[in-house]
C-alpha positions in Angstrom: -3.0 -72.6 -0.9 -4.1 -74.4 2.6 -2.4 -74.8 5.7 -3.2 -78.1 5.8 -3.0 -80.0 2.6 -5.0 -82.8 2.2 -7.7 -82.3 5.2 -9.0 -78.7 3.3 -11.6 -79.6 0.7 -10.8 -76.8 -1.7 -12.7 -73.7 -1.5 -14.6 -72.1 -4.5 -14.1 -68.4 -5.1 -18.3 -68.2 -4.7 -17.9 -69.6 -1.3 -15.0 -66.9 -0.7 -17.3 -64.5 -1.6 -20.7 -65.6 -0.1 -18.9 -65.9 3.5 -16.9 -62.8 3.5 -20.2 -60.7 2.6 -21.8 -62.0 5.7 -18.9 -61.6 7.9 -19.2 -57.4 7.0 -23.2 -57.3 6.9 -23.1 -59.3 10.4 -20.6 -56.3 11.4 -22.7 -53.4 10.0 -25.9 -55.1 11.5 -23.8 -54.8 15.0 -22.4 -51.6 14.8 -25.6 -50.4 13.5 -27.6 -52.3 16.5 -25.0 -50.3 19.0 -25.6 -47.1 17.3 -29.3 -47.2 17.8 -28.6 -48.5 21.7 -26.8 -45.7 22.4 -29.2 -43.2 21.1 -32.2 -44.8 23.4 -30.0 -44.2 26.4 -30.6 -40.3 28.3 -27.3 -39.4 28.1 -25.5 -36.5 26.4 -22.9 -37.2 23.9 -19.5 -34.6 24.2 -16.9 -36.8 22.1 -16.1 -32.6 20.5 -14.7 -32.5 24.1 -12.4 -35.9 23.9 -9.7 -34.4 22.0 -8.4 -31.9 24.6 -7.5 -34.4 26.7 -5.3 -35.6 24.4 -3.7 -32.5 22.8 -5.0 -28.9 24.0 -3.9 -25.1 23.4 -3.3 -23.2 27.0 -2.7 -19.9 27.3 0.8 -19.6 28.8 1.1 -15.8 30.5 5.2 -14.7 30.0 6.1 -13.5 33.2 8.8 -10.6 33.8 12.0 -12.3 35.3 13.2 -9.0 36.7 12.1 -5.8 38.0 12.7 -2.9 36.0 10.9 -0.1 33.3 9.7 -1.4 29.8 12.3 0.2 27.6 11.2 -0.4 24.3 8.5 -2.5 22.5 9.3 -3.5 19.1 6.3 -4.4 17.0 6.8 -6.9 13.9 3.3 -7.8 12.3 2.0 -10.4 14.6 5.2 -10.8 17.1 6.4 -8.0 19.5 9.9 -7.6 21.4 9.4 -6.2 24.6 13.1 -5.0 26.5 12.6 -4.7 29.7 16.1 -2.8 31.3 16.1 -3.0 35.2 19.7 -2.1 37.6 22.5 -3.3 35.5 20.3 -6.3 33.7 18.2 -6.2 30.5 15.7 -9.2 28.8 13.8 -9.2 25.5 10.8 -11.2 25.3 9.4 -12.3 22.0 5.3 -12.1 22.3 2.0 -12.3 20.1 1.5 -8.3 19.2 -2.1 -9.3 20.3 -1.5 -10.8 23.9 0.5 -7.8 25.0 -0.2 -6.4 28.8 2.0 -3.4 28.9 3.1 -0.3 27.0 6.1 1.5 27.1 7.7 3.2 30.3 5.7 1.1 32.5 7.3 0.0 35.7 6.9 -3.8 36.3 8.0 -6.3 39.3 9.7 -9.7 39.2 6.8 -12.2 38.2 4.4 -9.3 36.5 2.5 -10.2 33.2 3.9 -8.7 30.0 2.0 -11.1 27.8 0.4 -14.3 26.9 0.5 -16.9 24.1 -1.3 -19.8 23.0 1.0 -23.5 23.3 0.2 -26.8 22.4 0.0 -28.9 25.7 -0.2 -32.8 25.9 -3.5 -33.6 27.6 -3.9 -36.4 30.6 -5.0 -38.9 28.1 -1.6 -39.0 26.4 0.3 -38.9 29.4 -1.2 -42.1 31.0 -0.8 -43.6 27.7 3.3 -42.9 27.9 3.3 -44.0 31.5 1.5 -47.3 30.2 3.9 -48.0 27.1 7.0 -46.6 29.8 5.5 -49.8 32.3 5.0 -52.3 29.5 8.0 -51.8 27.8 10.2 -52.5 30.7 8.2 -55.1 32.5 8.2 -56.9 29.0 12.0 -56.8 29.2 12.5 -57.6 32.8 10.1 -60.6 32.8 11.6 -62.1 29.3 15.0 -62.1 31.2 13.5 -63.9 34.2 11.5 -66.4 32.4 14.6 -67.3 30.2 16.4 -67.8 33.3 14.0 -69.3 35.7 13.1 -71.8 32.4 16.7 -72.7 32.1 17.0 -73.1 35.8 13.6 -75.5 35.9 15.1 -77.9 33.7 18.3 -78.1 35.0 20.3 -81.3 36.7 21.2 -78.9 39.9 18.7 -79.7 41.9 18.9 -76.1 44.1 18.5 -74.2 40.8 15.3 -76.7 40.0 13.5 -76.4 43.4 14.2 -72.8 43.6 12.8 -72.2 40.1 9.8 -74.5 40.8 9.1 -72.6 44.3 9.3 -69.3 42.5 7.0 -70.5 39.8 4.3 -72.0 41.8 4.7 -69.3 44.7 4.0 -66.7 42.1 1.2 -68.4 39.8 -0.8 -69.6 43.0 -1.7 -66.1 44.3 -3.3 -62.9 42.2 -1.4 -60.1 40.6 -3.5 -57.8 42.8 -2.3 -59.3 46.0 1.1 -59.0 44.9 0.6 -55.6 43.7 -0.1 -54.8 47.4 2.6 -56.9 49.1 5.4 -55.1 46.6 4.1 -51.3 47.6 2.7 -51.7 51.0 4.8 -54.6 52.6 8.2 -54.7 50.3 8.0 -50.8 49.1 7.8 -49.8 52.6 10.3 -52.3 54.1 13.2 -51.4 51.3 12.4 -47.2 51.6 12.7 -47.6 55.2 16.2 -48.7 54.7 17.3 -46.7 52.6 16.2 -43.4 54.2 18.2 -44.8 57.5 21.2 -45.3 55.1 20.2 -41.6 53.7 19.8 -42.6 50.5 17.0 -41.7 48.3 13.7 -43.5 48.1 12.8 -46.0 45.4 9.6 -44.5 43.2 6.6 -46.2 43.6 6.6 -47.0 39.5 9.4 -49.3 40.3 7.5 -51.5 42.6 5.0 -51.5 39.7 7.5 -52.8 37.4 8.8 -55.2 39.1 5.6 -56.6 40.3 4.0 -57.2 36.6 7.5 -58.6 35.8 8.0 -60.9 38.5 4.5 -62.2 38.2 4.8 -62.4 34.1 8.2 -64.1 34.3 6.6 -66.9 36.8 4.4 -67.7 33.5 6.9 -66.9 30.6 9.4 -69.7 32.6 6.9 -72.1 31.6 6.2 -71.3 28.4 10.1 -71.1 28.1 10.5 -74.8 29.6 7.8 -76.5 27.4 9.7 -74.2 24.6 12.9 -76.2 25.2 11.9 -79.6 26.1 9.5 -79.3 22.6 13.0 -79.4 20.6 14.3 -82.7 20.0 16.7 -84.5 22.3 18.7 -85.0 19.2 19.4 -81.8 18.3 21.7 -81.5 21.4 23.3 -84.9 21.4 24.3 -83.6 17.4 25.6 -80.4 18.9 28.1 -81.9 21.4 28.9 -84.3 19.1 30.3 -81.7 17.2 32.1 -80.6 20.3 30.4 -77.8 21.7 29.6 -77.1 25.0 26.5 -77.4 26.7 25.9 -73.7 27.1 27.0 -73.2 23.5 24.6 -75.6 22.3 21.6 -74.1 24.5 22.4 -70.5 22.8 23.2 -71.5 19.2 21.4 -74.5 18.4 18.4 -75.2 21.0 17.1 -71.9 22.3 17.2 -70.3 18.9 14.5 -73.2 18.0 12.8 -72.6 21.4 12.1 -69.0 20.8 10.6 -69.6 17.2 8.2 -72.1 18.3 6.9 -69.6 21.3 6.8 -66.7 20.1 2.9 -66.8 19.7 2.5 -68.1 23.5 4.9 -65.2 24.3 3.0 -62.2 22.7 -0.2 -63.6 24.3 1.6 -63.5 28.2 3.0 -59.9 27.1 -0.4 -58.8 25.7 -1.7 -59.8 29.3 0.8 -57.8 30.8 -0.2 -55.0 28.8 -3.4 -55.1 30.4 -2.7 -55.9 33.6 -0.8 -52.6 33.6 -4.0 -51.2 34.2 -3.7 -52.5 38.3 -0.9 -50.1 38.8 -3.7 -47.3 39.4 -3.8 -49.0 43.0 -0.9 -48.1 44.3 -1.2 -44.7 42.8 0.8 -44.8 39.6 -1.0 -43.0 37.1 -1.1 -44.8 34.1 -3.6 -44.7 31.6 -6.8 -46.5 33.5 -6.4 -44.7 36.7 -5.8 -40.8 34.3 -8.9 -42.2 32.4 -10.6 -42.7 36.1 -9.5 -39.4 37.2 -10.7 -37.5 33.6 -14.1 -39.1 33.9 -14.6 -38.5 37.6 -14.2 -34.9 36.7 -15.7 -34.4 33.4 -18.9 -36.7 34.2 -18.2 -38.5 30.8 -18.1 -41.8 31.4 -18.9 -43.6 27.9 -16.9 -41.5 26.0 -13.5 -41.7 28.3 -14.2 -45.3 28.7 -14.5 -46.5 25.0 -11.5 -44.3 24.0 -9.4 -46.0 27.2 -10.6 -49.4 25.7 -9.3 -48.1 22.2 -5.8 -47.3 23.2 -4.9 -49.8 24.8 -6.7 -52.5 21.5 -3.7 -50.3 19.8 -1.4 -51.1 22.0 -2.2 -54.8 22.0 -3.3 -54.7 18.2 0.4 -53.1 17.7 2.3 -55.2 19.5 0.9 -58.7 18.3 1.7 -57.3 14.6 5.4 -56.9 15.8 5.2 -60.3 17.2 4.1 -61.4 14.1 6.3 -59.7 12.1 8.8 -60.8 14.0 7.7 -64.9 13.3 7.3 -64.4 9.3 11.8 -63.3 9.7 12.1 -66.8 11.7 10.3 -69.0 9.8 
């Protein structure tokens, strides 16, 4: 059934057909055109060596926390208790049979091998990608709450609450994130950590600034979209809700802004899927998220393309993932 009935000529199931078969042989004819560029390029492909940086095993040495005489070493199949006994204090360590570095009646010191075992570590990859959602997540937050507000406040009869939310807007839409980014860590940062250390209390983290930078500047954007939001919803709908005697807050909160949200929710995922990827400034005033860890990895494993696509890759799911929730979220309200 169309979207739009009445302007659709209806569609044959041949034509269906005929133009889905060339959208997927158009997409094999590219992905098969990018295959064969990459092989004409002099470069060595290591994508084996892609997952460690996402999930690796590390040998992790167990390391005596006393000093003392191996008293007994217990062997079970493939594990191994070792009791160390020192003055007055005793510890069992539980170790692969295979990994052990002692025998009994040897004398070891505080911090001395006994053994070593294999554990799953999370590689850098993951990490900048938890640092990115960590970011996201509560810029997304923060900047909803301002852009609510500061939308409210712009079309407001108080004219300080108007001019104040204009000013914020336009101040924060008329210069780049970047600039901002540098103003909030190197100007602001220092200026508020200076303070606090004279009032010895301790410093503000530098992912903070980051935060509050992509929200500030994303909230400057969402007030707009939060405006036209409101102002889209009939003038009606208010005069019938204080007709039936409720306030004018009450009426904002259960009959207009309820509209509002529906109708820009796709405008809203878009400005949050931007945030997303601006994220990927923060590496400038050192927070490590996933672009700057994806920087660092390549800079040290001399693998560029690989690092580079995969970095592209998360951060499609992370966009890909969150405009499904959006939309998700839309199909409930409608």
């Amino acid at each position: 059934m169309s979207l739009y009935p009445g302007l659709d000529a209806p569609r044959s199931k041949a034509y269906t057909t005929i133009w889905t078969g060339i959208f997927f042989v158009t997409l094999i004819l590219g992905m098969t055109g990018l295959y064969v560029a990459t092989k004409s390029v002099d470069y060595v492909w290591r994508w084996y060596q892609v997952p460690d940086y996402f999930f690796y095993q590390e040998d992790v040495e167990t390391l005596s926390e006393i000093d003392g005489f191996i008293d007994h070493i217990d062997t079970q199949g493939e594990t191994t208790l070792v009791t160390v006994k020192g003055e007055g204090e005793t510890e069992i360590y539980t170790l692969p049979t295979e990994s052990l570095l002692a025998a009994e009646g040897d004398y070891i010191y505080y911090g001395d091998p006994i053994g070593s075992q294999k554990k799953w570590q999370t590689g850098l990859l993951i990490y900048g990608l938890w640092i990115t959602l960590k970011v996201s997540f509560l810029a997304i937050i923060l900047a909803l709450f301002i852009g609510i507000v500061t939308g409210l406040m712009r079309i407001s009869d108080n004219p300080a609450f108007k001019w104040a939310a204009i000013t914020y807007i336009e101040l924060i839409r008329g210069s780049p994130l970047l600039v901002q980014l540098m103003i909030w860590y190197f100007v602001i940062g220092t200026l508020v950590n200076r303070l606090l250390m004279d009032l010895g209390v301790a410093k503000v983290p530098t992912l903070w600034f980051g935060i509050l930078s992509l929200a500030i500047f994303t909230g400057a954007y969402t007030a707009e979209i939060v405006r036209a939001g409101v102002q889209s919803v009939h003038v009606g709908q208010m005069e019938a809700a204080r007709s039936l005697g409720m306030s004018y807050f009450e009426a904002m909160r259960k009959v207009i802004m309820p509209q509002a949200i529906n109708r820009i929710l796709p405008a809203l995922a878009g400005q949050f899927i931007s945030l997303i990827k601006d994220s990927s400034l923060l590496g400038v005033i050192s927070i490590r998220e996933l672009t700057k860890i994806t920087r660092e990895v390549v800079t040290s494993s001399l693998q560029p393309f690989e690092l580079w696509i995969v970095c592209a890759a998360l951060y499609l799911v992370l966009t890909f993932g969150f405009s499904l929730l959006v939309q998700r979220l839309e199909t409930r309200a409608v």
